[in-house]
N, C-alpha and C positions, 0 to 999 in steps of 0.2 A: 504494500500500500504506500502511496507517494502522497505526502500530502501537499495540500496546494497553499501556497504561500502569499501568492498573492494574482489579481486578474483585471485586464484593463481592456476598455476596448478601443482599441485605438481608429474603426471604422465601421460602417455598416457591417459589413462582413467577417471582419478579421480581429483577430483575440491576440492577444498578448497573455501568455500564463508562466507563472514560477512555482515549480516545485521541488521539494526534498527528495536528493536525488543523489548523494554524496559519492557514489563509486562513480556516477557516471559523470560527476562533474570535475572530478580527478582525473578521467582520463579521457576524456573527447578531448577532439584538435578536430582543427578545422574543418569544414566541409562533410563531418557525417552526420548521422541523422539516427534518430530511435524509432523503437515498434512501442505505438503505445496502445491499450486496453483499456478501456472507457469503465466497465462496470463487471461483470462477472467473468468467471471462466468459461465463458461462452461468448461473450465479446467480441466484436472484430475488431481485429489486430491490424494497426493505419501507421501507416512512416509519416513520421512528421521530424522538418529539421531542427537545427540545436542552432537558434537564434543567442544564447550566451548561455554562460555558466560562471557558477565563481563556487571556486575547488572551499574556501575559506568556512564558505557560509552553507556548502553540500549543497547547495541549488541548481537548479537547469530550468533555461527559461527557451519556450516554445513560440513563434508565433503561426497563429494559421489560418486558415478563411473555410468557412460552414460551407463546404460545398456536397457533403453527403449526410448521411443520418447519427453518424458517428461523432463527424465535427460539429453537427446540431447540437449531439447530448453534451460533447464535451463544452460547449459553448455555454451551456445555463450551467454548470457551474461555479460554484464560488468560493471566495477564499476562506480556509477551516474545512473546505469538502477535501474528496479522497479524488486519487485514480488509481487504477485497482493495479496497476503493471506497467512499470516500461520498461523494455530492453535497450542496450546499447552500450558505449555507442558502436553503433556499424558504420557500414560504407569504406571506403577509402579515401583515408584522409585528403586534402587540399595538396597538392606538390610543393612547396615552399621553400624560397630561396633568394638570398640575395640578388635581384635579374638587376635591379638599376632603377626603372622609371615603371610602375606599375597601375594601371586604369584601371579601374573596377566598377561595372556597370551593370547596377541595379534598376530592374522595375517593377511596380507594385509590390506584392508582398515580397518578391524575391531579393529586395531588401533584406532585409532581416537575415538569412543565410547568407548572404554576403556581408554583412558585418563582421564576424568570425572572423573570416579572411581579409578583411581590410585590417583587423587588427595583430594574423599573425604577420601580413607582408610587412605592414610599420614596424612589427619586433622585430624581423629580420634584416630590419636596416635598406627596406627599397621606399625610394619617393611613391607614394601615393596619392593617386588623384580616382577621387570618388565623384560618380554621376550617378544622380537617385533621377527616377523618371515615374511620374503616375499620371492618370489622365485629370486631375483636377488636385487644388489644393487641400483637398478632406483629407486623399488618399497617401499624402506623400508621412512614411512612416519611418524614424530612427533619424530622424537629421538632427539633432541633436550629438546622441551619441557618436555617428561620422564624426563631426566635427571636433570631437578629442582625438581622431585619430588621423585621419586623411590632411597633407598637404595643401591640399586644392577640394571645394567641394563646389561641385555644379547641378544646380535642379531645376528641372525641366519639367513643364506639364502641357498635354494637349489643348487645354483650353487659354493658356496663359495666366491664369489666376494667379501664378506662383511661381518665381523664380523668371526662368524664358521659356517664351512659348516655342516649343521645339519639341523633335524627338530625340531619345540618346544618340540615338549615330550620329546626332547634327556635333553636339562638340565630342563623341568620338574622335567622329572625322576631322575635329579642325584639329586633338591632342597627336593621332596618328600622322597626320600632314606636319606637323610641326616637326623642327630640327633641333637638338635629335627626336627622335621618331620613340615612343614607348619599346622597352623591352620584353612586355607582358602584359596582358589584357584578360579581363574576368567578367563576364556577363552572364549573370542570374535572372530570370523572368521567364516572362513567357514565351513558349519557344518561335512565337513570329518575330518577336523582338528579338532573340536572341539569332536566329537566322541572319536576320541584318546585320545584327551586330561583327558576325560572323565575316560579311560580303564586304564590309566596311573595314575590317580590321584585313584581309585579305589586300584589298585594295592596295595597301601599302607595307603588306609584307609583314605583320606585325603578329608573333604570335598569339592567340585565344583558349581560354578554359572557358566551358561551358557546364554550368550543372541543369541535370535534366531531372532533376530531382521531382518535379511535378508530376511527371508521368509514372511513378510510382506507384504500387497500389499492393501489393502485400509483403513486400520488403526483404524475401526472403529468394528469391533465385525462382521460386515453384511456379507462378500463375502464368506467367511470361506474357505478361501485360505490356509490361516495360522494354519487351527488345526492342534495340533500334541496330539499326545497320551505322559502324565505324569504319572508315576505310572499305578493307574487302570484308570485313568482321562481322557475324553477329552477336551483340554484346547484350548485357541484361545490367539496365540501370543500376538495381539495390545491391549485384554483387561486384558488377565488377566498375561501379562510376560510386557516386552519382556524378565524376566528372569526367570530361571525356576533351578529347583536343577537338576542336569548334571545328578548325576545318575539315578534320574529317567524315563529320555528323552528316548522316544524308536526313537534312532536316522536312522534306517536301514528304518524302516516305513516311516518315513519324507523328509529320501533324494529319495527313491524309489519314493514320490509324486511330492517331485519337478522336477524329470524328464520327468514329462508328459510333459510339454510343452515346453522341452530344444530344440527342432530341429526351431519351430518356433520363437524363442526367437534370438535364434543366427541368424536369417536370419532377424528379424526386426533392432536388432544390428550392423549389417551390414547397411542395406537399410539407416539406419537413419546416419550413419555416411558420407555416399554419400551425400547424401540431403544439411547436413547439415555444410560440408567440416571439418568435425574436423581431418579428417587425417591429415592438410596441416596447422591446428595450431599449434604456434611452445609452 
C-alpha cells in the first residue's frame, strides 16, 4: 500500500500525485516509469511515468491525464487515501552524458517526464535549453520547476495566450540552425509533435531521443500494444524504450496503429467522466 501524500490538479484532465514510495525513489533515474494498481488484486495494472522523486522524503510523484477508467478512479482520489501497488522503477533508463549543448522539448503532459531529464542532463554538466509547448495557457505545466534547472526556457502555445504563439519546432529550428548547432535533442509529447520534432532536428543533422512512452499500455513486454518499428527492428516500448533514437522511429506506422481504437477510446473517456463527476471538480 503507497500512501498518497499529497494531489493537485494542475488541468482539466491531468493530476499531479505524491506518494510513499521509498525503494523506488532510491532508485529511478531518468526516463523510467512504474506499473501502478489502483485498488484490489484484481486491478488493472497502467505504466505511468516518474515525473520526480526525492530518495530523502521516500516519495515518487506521478503526473497523468484521465484518459481511461483506471486514470478516472485514480483521479478522485485524495490525499491520506491508499494505492494499493506500484512496481518499478522499469524501463531503460535516459542515456546521459556530458554531449555539450542539450534541447529538450516538451508538450503537454509530456512535460512532466521530461523534467527528470532536464534535470539529470544539468547534473551532468550539459547547457540546457528547455521548450514546454501546450495549446493554451491553462495547459502549460512544471515551468516553474524548469526554470531551477534549464539554461534557457522557451514556451510556446497554439493560441498565443502564453509565452509565443508558435509551435516547438519553431525555436527548435531556430536552436538547431544556430552556430554551434545543439549536441543533443529530447522530445516528449505527443507522437505528431514528436514526429516533427524529429524532421526538424534531422534537418540539421542534430541528434534526437524520443520517449514513446504514451503508447504504453501494460508495461510488461506481453500485450504488444506498444511495438513500433526502429530502424529495421521490431521493438516493444515498456521493455526495450520507452526511449528510442527519433530518427529511426517509423512514426507514420505507429500513429496509423494507434488509431485503431480512437473512436472507442473517446467514448469510454466520456462515459467515465459521467460516472465519475470529474467535470464538476473544480
Amino acid at each position: 500500500m503507497n500512501k498518497i501524500i499529497a494531489k493537485k490538479r494542475l488541468s482539466d484532465d491531468v493530476y499531479e500525485i505524491t506518494v510513499e514510495a521509498p525503494f523506488i525513489a532510491a532508485s529511478r533515474k531518468a526516463g523510467q516509469f512504474v506499473i501502478v494498481q489502483i485498488d484490489t488484486d484484481w486491478g488493472e495494472r497502467i505504466p505511468l511515468t516518474i515525473a520526480d522523486a526525492d530518495p530523502a522524503d521516500g516519495t515518487l510523484t506521478m503526473v497523468f491525464q484521465t484518459v481511461g477508467a483506471s486514470t478516472h478512479k485514480l483521479a478522485v482520489k485524495e490525499r491520506g487515501g491508499y494505492i494499493e501497488n506500484i512496481l518499478g522503477p522499469l524501463g531503460n533508463p535516459t542515456h546521459v552524458e556530458k554531449f555539450g549543448h542539450v534541447v529538450c522539448v516538451g508538450g503537454g503532459i509530456g512535460v512532466a517526464p521530461l523534467y527528470p531529464i532536464v534535470q539529470a542532463m544539468k547534473a551532468a554538466g550539459n547547457r540546457v535549453s528547455v521548450i514546454i509547448g501546450a495549446r493554451t495557457k491553462e495547459l502549460v505545466i512544471f515551468e516553474d520547476r524548469m526554470k531551477n534547472h534549464a539554461d534557457e526556457l522557451v514556451i510556446v502555445t497554439d493560441d498565443g495566450s502564453y509565452g509565443k504563439k508558435a509551435l516547438v519546432t519553431g525555436p527548435l529550428k531556430e536552436y538547431c540552425a544556430a552556430v554551434p548547432k545543439p549536441d543533443m535533442s529530447v522530445a516528449i509529447g505527443p507522437p505528431v509533435m514528436m514526429k516533427f520534432c524529429e524532421k526538424t532536428a534531422a534537418e540539421y543533422n542534430v541528434p534526437i531521443l524520443v520517449s514513446l512512452n504514451t503508447i504504453m499500455i501494460d508495461g510488461t513486454g506481453m500485450c504488444g500494444g506498444c511495438r513500433v518499428t526502429v530502424g529495421d527492428e521490431t521493438k516493444f516500448v515498456c521493455v526495450d524504450g520507452p526511449e528510442f533514437d527519433g530518427h529511426k522511429v517509423d512514426f507514420d506506422n505507429m500513429m496509423l496503429r494507434m488509431k485503431a481504437f480512437k473512436a472507442r477510446e473517446d467514448e469510454d473517456h466520456h462515459r467515465c467522466h459521467l460516472e465519475l463527476g470529474l467535470e464538476k471538480q473544480g
